[in-house]
Structure formats: C-alpha cells, structure tokens
C-alpha positions in Angstrom: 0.0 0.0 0.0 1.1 3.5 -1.1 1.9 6.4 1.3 -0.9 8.2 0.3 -3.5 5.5 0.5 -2.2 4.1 3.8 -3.0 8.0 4.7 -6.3 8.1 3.4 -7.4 4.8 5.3 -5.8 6.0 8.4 -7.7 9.2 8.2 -11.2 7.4 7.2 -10.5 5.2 10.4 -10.1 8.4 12.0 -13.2 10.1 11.1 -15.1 6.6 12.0 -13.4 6.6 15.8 -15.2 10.4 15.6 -18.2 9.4 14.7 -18.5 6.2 17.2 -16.9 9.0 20.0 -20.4 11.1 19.3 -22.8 8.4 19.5 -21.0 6.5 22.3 -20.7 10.3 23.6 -24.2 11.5 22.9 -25.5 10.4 26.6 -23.5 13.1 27.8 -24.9 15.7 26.1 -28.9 14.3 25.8 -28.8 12.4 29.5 -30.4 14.7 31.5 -32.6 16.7 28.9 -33.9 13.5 28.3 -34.2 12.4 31.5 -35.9 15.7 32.9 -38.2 15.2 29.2 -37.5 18.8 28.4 -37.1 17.4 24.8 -38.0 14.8 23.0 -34.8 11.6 22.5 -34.6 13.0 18.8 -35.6 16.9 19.2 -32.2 16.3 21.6 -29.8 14.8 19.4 -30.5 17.3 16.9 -30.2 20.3 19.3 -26.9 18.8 20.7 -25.5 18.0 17.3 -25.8 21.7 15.8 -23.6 22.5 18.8 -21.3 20.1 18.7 -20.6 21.5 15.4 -21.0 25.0 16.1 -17.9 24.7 18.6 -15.5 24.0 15.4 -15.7 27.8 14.6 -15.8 28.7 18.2 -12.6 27.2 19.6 -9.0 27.1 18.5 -6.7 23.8 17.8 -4.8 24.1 21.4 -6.1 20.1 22.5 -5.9 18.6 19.2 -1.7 19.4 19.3 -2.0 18.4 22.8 -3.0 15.3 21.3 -1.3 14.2 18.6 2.2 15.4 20.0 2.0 15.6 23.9 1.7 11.8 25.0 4.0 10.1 22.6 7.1 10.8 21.3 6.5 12.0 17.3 10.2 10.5 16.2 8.8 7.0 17.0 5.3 7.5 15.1 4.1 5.6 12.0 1.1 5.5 10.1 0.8 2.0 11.4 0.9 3.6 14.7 -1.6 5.4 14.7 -3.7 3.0 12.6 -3.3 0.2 15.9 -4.0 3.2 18.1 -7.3 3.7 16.7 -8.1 -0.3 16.4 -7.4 0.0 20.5 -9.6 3.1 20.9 -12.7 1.9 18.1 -13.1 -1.4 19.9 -12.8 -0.3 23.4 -15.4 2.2 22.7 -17.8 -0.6 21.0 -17.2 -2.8 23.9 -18.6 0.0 26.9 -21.0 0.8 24.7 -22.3 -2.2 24.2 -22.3 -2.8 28.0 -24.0 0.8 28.6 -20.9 2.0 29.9 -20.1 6.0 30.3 -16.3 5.1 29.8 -14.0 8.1 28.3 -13.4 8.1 24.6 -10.6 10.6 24.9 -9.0 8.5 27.3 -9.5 5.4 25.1 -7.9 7.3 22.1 -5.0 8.3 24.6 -4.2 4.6 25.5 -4.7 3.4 22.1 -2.3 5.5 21.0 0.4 5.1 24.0 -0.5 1.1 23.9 1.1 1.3 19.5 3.7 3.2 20.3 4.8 1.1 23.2 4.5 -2.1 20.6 6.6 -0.6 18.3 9.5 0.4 20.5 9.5 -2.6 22.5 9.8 -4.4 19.1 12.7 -2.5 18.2 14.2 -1.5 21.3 13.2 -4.5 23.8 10.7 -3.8 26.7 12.7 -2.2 29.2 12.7 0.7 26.9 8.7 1.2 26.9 8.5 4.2 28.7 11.0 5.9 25.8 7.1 6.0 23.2 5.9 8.1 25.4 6.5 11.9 26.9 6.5 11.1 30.5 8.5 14.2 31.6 7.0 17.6 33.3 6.9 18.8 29.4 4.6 15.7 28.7 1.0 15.8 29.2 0.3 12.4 30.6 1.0 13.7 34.7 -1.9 16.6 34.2 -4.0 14.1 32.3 -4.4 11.5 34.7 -4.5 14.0 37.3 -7.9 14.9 35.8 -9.4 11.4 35.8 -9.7 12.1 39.4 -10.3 16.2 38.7 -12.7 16.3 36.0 -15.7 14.4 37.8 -14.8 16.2 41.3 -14.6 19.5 39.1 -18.0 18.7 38.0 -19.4 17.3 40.7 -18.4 20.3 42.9 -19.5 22.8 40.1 -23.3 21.2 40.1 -23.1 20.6 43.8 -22.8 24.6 44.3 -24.9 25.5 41.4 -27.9 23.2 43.2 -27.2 25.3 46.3 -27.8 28.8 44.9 -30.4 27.9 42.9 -32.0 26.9 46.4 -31.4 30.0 47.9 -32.5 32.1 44.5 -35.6 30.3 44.6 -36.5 29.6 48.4 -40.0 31.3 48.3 -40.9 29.5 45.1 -42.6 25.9 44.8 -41.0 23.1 43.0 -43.3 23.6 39.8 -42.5 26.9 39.2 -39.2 26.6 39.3 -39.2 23.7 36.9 -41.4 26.1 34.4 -37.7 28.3 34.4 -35.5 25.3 34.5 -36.9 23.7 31.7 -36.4 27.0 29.4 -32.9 27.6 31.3 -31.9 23.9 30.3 -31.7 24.3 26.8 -29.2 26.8 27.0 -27.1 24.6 29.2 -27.6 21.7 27.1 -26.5 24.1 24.2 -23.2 24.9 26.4 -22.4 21.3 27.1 -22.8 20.2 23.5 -20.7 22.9 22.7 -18.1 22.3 25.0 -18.2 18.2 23.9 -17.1 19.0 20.7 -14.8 21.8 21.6 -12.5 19.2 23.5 -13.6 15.6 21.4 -14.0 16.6 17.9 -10.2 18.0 18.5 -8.8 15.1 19.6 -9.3 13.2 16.5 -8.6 16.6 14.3 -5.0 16.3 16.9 -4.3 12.5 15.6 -5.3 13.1 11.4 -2.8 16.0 11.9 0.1 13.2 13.3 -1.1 11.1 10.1 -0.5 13.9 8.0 3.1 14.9 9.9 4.5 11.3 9.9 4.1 10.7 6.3 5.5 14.0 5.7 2.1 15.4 3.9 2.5 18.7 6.3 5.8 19.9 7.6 5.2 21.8 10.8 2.6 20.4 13.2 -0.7 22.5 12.1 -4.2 21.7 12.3 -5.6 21.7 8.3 -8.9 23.7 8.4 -10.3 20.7 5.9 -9.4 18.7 9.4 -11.2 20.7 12.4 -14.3 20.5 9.3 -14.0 17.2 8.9 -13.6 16.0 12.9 -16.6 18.4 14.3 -19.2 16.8 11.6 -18.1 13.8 12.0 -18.7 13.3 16.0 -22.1 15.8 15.0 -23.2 13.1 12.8 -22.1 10.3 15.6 -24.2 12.5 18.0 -27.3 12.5 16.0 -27.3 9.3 15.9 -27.4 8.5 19.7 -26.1 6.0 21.9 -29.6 4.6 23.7 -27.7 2.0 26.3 -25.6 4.8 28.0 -28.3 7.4 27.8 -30.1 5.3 30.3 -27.5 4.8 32.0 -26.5 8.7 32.7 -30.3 10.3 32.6 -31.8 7.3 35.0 -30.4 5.0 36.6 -27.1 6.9 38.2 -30.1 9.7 40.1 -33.4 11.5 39.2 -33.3 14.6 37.6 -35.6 17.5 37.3 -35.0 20.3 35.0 -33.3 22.3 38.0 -30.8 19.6 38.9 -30.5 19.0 35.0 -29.7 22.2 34.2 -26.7 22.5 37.4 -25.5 19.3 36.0 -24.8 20.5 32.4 -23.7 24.0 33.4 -21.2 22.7 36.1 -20.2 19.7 33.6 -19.7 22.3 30.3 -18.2 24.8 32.9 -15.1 21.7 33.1 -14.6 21.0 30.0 -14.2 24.7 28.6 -11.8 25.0 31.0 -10.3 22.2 30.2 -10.3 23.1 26.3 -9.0 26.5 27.1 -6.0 25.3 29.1 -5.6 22.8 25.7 -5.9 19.4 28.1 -8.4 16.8 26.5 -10.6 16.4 29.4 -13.0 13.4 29.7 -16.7 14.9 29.2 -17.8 11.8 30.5 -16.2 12.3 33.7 -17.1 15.5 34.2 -20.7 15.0 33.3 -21.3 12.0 35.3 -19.6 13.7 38.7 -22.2 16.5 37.8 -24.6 14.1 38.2 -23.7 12.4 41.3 -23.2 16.2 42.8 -26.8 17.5 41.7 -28.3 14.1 43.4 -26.0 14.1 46.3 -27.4 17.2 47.6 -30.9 16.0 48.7 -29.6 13.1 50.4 -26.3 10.3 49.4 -28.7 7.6 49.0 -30.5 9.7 46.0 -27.0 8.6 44.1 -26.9 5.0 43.3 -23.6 4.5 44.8 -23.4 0.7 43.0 -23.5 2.2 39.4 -21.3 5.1 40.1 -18.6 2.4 41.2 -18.8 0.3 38.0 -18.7 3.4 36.1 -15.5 4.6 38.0 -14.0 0.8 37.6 -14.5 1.2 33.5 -12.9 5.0 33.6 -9.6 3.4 35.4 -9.7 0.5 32.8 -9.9 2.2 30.0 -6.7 3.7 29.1 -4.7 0.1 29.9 -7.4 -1.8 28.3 -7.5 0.3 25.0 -3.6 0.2 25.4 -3.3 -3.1 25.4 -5.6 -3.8 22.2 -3.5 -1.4 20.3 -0.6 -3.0 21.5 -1.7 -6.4 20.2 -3.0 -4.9 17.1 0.5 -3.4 16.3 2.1 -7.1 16.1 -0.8 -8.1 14.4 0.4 -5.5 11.9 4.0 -6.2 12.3 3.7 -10.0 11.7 1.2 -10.3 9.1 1.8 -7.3 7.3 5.7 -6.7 7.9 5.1 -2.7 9.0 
C-alpha cells in the first residue's frame, strides 16, 4: 500500500473513531434533557448536534496538538501507529457501549495510542525501553492528564453541587413547579453549552491525531491543524451524536439519580463549565467524567442515598480500565500489523 492511501485509510479510520466517540458520547450531552423530558430523545440529538458543530468555529486547535504530539514521542510514530491506536480506541469504545458504559473516549484514544507506540519500540528496542514512546517528563501531558481522571468528575461534581445550592437559595420562596417552568427554558441553553463544550474538547482530539497522520508521512511539515481537518472532525462526532447512543443514555439520565429540569440544568452548566476549562488550558478532558460527577453532585445534595452509589462504582472501575485496556488492544493490534503485514 502506497503512502498516500495508507493516509487516506488512516484518516477514514479516524473520522469513523469520531463518529462512534459522538454516538457513544451523545449520553453526555442528551442524558439529562432526556431524563428531565424537556425534549424529545430526537428533538435532543439534533439540538446537541448543531452544537457540537458549532464549537469548530468557536474554539481554536490548542487540544488537538495536545493530542497528537503531547503523549508520545513524534520521532517513533508511523502510520501504522496510529492505525493500531485507533483499532485499541474503536473497539474499546464498542465494547462500553455495548455494556452501557459511560467510559471516556478521549482516554480510550490516549491509550490506544500510547498502547502502539509502546509495541513498536518494545519491538525495536526490547521492553525495558517502553516508557522511551511516550513523553512522560514535566513537558509531557500524561501527569496533568491522569490527574484529571480524578479532577474532572470532582470539578464537575463540585460545580453542580454549588450551582444546586444557589439555585435553592434564589428560589426559596418559590414551589417546586415553578421553578421547573424556568428550568426547563434555562436547560436548553445549558444543554447548548455542554454540547458545545463536547465537541470543543472531542471533535479535536481526532482533528490532533489526522494532523500526526498527516506529519508522519511527511504530507504537512510543521505540526498545524488543516482547516479541511477541524471541518471534517466536528461533523463527524455531529453526525455520531445524531445518531445516539440509547444503552448509555439510560445509564446517565436514569439510573445513576433522578433529575428535574433544576438539577439537569446544574448538571450541564457545572459539567460544560469543566470542559471549557479544560479546552482552554488545551488538556483533552473526559466529558464523560465531568458529566457523570455533575450528576452524582446534583443528586447528592438531597440526600447520598439519591446517588446510586453501585452504578457510580462500575462506572468509576471502567474509567480506570480504559486507558490500559485500550492500550493493550492497540498494543496487540501493532504485532498483528508487524507479523502479518511486515510494518
């Protein structure tokens, strides 16, 4: 296969991963609009999907370099490798979503990429040279990353928690139906802001690893996003979120806590409120994890047993798996390569 159709594959993969990131990813957007039946499953998707795309004229490229140079180290990135990276992420993705899980795309992307890159050197180095595939030092992004496994939900979850509590105080002297009349009306807007703030920090992480395509085969020579790219990424993950993921949407709108249109609305303004930050700093941030602490804080407020505790721990036990397991995958799927294909 020719450079420039391994490329084109590679990118096609790509934009596929993007697509099954916004379905997979849709919950966390829809969940609690759903939930709180402000809109309608499908009025939802549309409304979050115009946002997700809005965001690509919104937001700069900050995360996607992040992305496709911060974690591994470019000198030891192939085609190939990025090609096994995505095989780890894709299927890692299918497999929560099949299961109903909220796991992190962007963290499955992450591991499938560090899992290839770890293949490759240890086939050409030998093992106890792993850690030189990937930028570990205080110039690499993987110590603030996994920091924020633990940060983004507690960002979020503290975020809704204090939102809940103002919104109590604002409306003290009103009755629980009228201040669902405003909350319903107020939670479109911070549905809008969360969808917004999804594909400012998703769609760029797979805009971040077509640019590494591009910049290993030596298509682009300095390390810019392509405009045709950012396009390309943000419709992609629109399209994936029109589409819906129904398992996880359950999953986030009903069976982690009840939701009203207040406690909705807290939850997707302290959840977006995350993730911009997040994009603005150029970190990829887990909107799953932010959105699903959101939740937890918005329930825990009434009283801890309003958050079903057993869920919330299965969810957290697929958020620590996921960068290893996709890792892994991608690891195998890099000998696959190498042994059957020669790369």
């Amino acid at each position: 296969m020719n450079t420039l159709t391994l490329v084109g594959v590679i990118i096609a993969i790509a934009l596929v991963f993007d697509y099954i990131n916004g379905f997979h990813d849709a919950a966390n957007s829809i969940a609690t609009i759903v939930a709180t039946r402000v809109l309608t499953p499908f009025q939802a998707v549309l409304w979050a999907a115009f946002f997700n795309f809005v965001a690509a004229f919104l937001f700069g490229t900050a995360v996607a370099k992040t992305v496709g140079k911060g974690f591994v180290d470019l000198d030891l990135v192939t085609p190939y490798v990025i090609l096994a990276g995505l095989a780890g992420a894709i299927a890692w993705d299918l497999i929560t979503w099949w299961k109903g899980l909220p796991t992190s795309s962007s963290h499955a992307l992450i591991g499938g990429y560090a899992g290839a890159a770890i293949g490759r050197v240890a086939l050409l180095r030998g093992w106890s040279h792993w850690a030189d595939a990937l930028n570990l030092g205080p110039k690499g992004e993987w110590p603030f990353t996994l920091k924020m496994i633990v940060g983004a939900p507690l960002i979020g979850m503290i975020s809704a928690y204090v939102l809940m509590l103002v919104v109590y105080w604002l409306f003290r002297k009103s009755t629980p139906s009228k201040m669902d009349k405003y909350f319903r009306r107020l939670q479109l807007v911070s549905a809008a802001a969360f969808s917004l703030s999804h594909g400012s920090n998703d769609a760029q992480k797979t805009a971040g690893l077509i640019t590494g395509v591009l910049f290993t085969a030596h298509q682009i020579h300095t390390f810019e996003v392509p405009y045709w790219v950012l396009l390309a990424s943000y419709s992609a993950i629109g399209l994936g979120t029109l589409s819906g993921g129904w398992r996880i949407v359950r999953t986030m709108g009903a069976r982690l806590t009840r939701l009203k249109p207040r406690s909705g609305f807290c939850a997707e303004t302290g959840a977006a409120a995350a993730v911009l930050l997040s994009t603005h700093l150029g970190t990829p941030v887990s909107t799953t994890h932010a959105i699903a602490g959101a939740i937890a804080g918005v329930g825990s407020i009434q009283r801890m047993k309003a958050v079903r505790w057993g869920i919330a721990t299965n969810i957290v036990w697929a958020w620590v798996m996921t960068i290893p397991a996709a890792g892994i995958i991608a690891l195998f799927s890099y000998y696959l390569l190498h042994f059957v294909a020669g790369v």
